[in-house]
C-alpha positions in Angstrom: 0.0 0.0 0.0 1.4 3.1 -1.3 1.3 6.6 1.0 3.1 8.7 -0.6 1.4 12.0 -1.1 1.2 13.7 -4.1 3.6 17.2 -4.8 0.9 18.9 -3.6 0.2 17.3 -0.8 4.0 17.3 -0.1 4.4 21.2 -0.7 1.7 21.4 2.4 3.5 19.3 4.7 6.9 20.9 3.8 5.1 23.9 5.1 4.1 23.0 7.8 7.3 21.3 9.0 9.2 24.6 8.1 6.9 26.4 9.9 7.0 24.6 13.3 10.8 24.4 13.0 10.8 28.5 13.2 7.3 29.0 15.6 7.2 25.8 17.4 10.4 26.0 20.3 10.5 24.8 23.9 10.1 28.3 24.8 6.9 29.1 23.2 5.3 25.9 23.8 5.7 26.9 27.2 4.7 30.3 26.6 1.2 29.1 24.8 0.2 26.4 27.7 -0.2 29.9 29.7 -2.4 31.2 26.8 -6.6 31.1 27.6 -6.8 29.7 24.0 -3.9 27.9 24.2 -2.1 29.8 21.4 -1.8 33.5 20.8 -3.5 35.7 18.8 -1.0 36.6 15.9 0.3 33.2 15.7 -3.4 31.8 15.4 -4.1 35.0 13.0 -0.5 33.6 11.1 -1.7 30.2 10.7 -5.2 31.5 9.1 -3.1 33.6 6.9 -1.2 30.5 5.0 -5.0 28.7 4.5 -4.5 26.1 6.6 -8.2 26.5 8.4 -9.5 26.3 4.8 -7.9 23.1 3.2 -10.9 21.0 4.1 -13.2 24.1 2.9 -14.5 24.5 -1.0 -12.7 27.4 -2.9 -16.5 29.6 -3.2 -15.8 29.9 1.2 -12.3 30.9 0.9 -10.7 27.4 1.2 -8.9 24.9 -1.1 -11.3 22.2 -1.4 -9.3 19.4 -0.2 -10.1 16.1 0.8 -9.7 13.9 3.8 -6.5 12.4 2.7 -5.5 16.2 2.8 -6.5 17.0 5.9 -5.0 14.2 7.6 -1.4 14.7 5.9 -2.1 18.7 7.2 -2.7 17.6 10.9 0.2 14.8 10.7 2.2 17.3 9.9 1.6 19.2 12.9 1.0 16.6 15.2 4.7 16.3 14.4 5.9 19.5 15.0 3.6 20.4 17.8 1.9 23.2 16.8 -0.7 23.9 19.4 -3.6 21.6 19.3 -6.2 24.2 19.0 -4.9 24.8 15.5 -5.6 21.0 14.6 -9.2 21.6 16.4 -10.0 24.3 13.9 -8.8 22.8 11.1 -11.6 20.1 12.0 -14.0 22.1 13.4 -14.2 23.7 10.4 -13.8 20.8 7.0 -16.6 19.0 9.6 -19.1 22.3 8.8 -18.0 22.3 5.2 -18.8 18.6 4.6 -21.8 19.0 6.7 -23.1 22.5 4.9 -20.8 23.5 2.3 -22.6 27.1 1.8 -22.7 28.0 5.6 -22.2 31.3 5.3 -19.7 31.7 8.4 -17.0 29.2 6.9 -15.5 32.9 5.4 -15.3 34.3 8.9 -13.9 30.7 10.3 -11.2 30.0 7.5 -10.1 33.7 7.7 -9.6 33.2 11.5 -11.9 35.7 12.5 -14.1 33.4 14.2 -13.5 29.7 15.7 -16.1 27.1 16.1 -16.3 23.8 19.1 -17.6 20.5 17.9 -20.3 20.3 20.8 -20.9 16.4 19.9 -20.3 14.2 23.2 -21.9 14.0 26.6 -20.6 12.7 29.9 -22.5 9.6 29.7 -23.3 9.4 25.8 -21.7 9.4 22.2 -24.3 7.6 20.7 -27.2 10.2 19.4 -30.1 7.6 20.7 -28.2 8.8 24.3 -28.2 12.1 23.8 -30.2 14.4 26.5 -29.5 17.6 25.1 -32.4 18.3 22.8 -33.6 21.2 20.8 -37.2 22.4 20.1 -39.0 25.0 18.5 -38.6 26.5 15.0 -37.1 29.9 13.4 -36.4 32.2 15.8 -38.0 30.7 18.5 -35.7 27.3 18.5 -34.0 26.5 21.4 -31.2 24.3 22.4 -31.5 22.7 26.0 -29.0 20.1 27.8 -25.1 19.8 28.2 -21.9 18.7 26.1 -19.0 17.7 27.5 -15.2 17.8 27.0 -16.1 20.2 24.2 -12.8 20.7 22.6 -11.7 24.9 22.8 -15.6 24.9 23.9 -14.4 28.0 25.8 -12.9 30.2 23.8 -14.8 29.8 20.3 -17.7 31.9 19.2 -19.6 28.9 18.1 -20.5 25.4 19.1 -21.8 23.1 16.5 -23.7 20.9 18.8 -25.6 17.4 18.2 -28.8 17.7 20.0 -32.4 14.6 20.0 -35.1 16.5 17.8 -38.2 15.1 18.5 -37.4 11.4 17.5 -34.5 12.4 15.0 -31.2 14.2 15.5 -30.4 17.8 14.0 -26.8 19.5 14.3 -27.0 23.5 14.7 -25.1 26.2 15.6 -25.5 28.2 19.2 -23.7 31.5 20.1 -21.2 30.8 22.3 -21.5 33.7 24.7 -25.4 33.9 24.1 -28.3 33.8 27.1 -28.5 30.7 28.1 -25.4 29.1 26.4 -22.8 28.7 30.1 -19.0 27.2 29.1 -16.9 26.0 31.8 -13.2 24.9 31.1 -12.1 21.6 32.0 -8.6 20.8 33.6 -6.9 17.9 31.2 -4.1 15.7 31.0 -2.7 16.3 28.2 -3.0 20.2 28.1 -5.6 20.8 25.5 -8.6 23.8 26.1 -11.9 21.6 26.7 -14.9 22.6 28.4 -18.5 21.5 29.7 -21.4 23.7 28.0 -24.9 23.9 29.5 -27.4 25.0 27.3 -30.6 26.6 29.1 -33.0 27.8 26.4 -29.8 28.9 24.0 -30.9 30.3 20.6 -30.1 28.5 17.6 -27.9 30.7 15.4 -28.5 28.5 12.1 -29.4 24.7 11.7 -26.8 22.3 9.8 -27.7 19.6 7.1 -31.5 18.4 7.4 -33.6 18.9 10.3 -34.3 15.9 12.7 -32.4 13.7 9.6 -29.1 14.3 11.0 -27.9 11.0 12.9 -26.0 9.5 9.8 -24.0 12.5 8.6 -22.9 13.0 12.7 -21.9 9.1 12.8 -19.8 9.6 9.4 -18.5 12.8 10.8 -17.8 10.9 13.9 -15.3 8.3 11.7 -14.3 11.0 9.8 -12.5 12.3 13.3 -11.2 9.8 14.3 -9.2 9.2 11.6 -7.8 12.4 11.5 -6.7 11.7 15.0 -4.9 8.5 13.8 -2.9 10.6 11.6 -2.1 12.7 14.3 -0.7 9.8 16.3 1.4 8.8 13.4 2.8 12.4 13.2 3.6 12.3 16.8 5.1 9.0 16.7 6.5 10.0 13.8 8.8 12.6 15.9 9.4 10.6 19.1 11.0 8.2 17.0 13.3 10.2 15.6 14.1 12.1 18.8 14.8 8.6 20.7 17.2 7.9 17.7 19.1 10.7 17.7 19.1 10.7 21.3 21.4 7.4 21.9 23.6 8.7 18.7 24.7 11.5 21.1 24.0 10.1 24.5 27.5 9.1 25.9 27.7 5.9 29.2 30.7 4.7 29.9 33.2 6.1 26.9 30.7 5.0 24.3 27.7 6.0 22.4 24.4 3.9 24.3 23.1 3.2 20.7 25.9 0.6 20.7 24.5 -1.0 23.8 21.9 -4.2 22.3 19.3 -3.7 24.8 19.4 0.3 23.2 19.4 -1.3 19.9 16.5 -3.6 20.6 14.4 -1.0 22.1 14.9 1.2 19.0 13.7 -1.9 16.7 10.9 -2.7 19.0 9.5 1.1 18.0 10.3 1.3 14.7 8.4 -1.9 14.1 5.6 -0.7 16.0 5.5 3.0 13.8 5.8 0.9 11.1 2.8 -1.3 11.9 0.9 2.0 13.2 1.1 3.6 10.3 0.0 1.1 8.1 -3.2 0.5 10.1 -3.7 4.2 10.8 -3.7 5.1 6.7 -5.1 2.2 5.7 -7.6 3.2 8.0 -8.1 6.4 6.1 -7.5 5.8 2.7 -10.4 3.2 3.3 -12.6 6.2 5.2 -12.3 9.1 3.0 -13.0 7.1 -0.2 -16.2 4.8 1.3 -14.1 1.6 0.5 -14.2 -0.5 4.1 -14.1 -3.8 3.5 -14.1 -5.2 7.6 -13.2 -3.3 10.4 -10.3 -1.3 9.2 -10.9 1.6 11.8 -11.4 -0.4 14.7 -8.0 -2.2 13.9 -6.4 1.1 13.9 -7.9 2.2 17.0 -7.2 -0.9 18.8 -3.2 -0.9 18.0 -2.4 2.8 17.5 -2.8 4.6 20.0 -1.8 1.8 22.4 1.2 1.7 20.3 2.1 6.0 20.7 1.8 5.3 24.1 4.5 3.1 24.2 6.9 4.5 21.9 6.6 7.3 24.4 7.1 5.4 27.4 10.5 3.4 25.9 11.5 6.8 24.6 10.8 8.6 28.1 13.2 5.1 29.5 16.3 5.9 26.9 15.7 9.5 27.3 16.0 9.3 31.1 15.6 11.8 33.4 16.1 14.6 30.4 12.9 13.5 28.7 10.5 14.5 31.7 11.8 18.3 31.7 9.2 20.4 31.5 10.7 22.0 28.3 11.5 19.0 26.3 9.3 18.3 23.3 8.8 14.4 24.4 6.8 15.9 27.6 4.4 17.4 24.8 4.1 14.2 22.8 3.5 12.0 25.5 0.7 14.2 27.1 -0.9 14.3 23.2 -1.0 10.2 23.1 -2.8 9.9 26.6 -5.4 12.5 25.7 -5.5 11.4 21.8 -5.9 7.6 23.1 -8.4 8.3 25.4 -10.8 11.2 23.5 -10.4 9.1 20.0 -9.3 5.6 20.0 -10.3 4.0 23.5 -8.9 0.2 23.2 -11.9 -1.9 24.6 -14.5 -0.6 22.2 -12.4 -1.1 19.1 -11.0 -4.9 20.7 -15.3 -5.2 21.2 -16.3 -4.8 17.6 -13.3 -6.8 16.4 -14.1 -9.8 18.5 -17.9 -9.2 17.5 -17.0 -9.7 14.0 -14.8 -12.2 14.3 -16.8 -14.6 16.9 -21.0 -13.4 15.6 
């Protein structure tokens, strides 16, 4: 199976990787943790600038009209160099409302960076639309959005959530004013350093409804998929660079007189991880290929998310072991990557449903 982007696609991720060589140091990493949003204005206004927030959009709303397969080779890209997660969260946030309504008329605003939109999808006890509680009523002006999403992802600071609400005995996706009356945000302390927050919707206006009314359970589960396999290619970005680093690493690192990447059990834990990116990344692009062109054959996802991000987890943790004490600084880039695959792992590919559905399908 052949992953090799096109020149295009290549042209993107050169960009990208230039980019966060310049933007993306110790120092400012540090510097945007401290950040409400995470990442400062000018940089986020930067970012907009090179069209990033639009490659998922169509060229009529200011975007590039790419694909999938684009967007996940964009967010590899800087999965890899770190650039701050809330960049990755718009890029979604806004190719999911361009697949959902490809005329919305705010895409301009979002891909310009003007305004940034939450994907208000999960609840604290429910992913699953028949689960939902948050539901919306009414029509035109007098619709109303009533409930709570959680672990809404920059769910503070955007102007808009695009939230999945029960519509009578349907689900409907629509758009609710952030800052509104009746729309209450409140951030959430994570693991892995990324903005997310709990929204309670009391009587919140709807700004606009998304894709068909009370029709919209199917596009939300294929949007669902969509992100998760744009999170897969995030792992493989960050595996991607914690491989690297651990290589380079026991190249320099000197224990007694020699170089430790002459040491076997060095050697051997090297192998063990480049096998395991290996196998990663073919499950985690097989994965999307198969997504992004309606071509699943089995279970290709749920392979992915059963081994991936297990797998980044562990590349971390031997990398964190030949690192030593130097790879749990507080301004080393490995800190960053391992925080990423816990909260990656746990938001996108949780092990036991994936490892469920397999055996399902194996043993039904």
């Amino acid at each position: 199976m052949d992953f090799t982007p096109t020149p295009e696609q290549q042209e993107l991720k050169n960009a990208v990787r230039e980019f966060a060589t310049r933007e993306c140091t110790p120092e400012r990493l540090l510097a945007w943790e401290r950040e409400p949003a995470g990442i400062d204005d000018a940089t986020h206004r930067a970012i907009a600038g090179l069209g990033w927030l639009g490659v998922g959009v169509p060229e009529s709303a200011g975007g590039t009209g790419g694909e999938l397969v684009d967007l996940a080779f964009l967010v590899e890209e800087c999965a890899r160099g770190l650039v701050p997660r809330p960049v990755t969260g718009a890029i979604r946030a806004v190719a999911a409302l361009a697949e959902l309504d490809p005329a919305a008329p705010v895409l301009a605003d979002l891909v310009a960076g003007r305004r940034l939109l939450a994907l208000a999808f999960d609840e604290e006890t429910a992913r699953a639309p028949g689960s939902f509680t948050t539901t919306v009523t009414g029509a035109g002006t007098a619709a109303r959005v009533d409930g709570g999403k959680a672990y809404v992802p920059d769910g503070l600071e955007a102007d808009l959530h695009l939230v999945a609400a029960r519509d009578g005995t349907g689900t409907s996706l629509v758009l609710v004013e952030n800052r509104a009356p009746g729309a209450r945000a409140e951030a959430v302390k994570t693991f892995g350093g990324d903005r997310q927050a709990h929204v309670a919707y009391a009587g919140a206006p709807v700004l606009a409804w998304v894709g068909t009314r009370g029709g919209a359970a199917q596009a939300l589960a294929v949007l669902q998929r969509r992100q998760v396999a744009l999170a897969l290619a995030e792992m493989v970005g960050g595996m991607d660079a914690v491989l690297e680093m651990a290589v380079t690493y026991v190249k320099e690192r000197e224990q007694f007189g020699q170089k430790i990447a002459l040491f076997q059990a060095v050697r051997h834990q090297i192998a063990d991880m480049g096998t395991q990116f290996t196998a990663a990344r073919h499950l985690a692009w097989q994965a999307i290929t198969r997504v992004a062109s309606g071509t699943e054959q089995g279970h290709e996802l749920a392979s992915a998310c059963a081994y991936v991000g297990q797998a980044f987890k562990r590349l971390c943790w031997t990398s964190h072991h030949l690192h030593g004490g130097a790879g749990f600084v507080v301004e080393h880039r490995m800190r960053f990557h391992s925080e990423r695959a816990q909260s990656l792992c746990i938001r996108y590919t949780p092990e036991a449903p994936a490892l469920a559905e397999i055996a399902t399908a194996l043993l039904g």
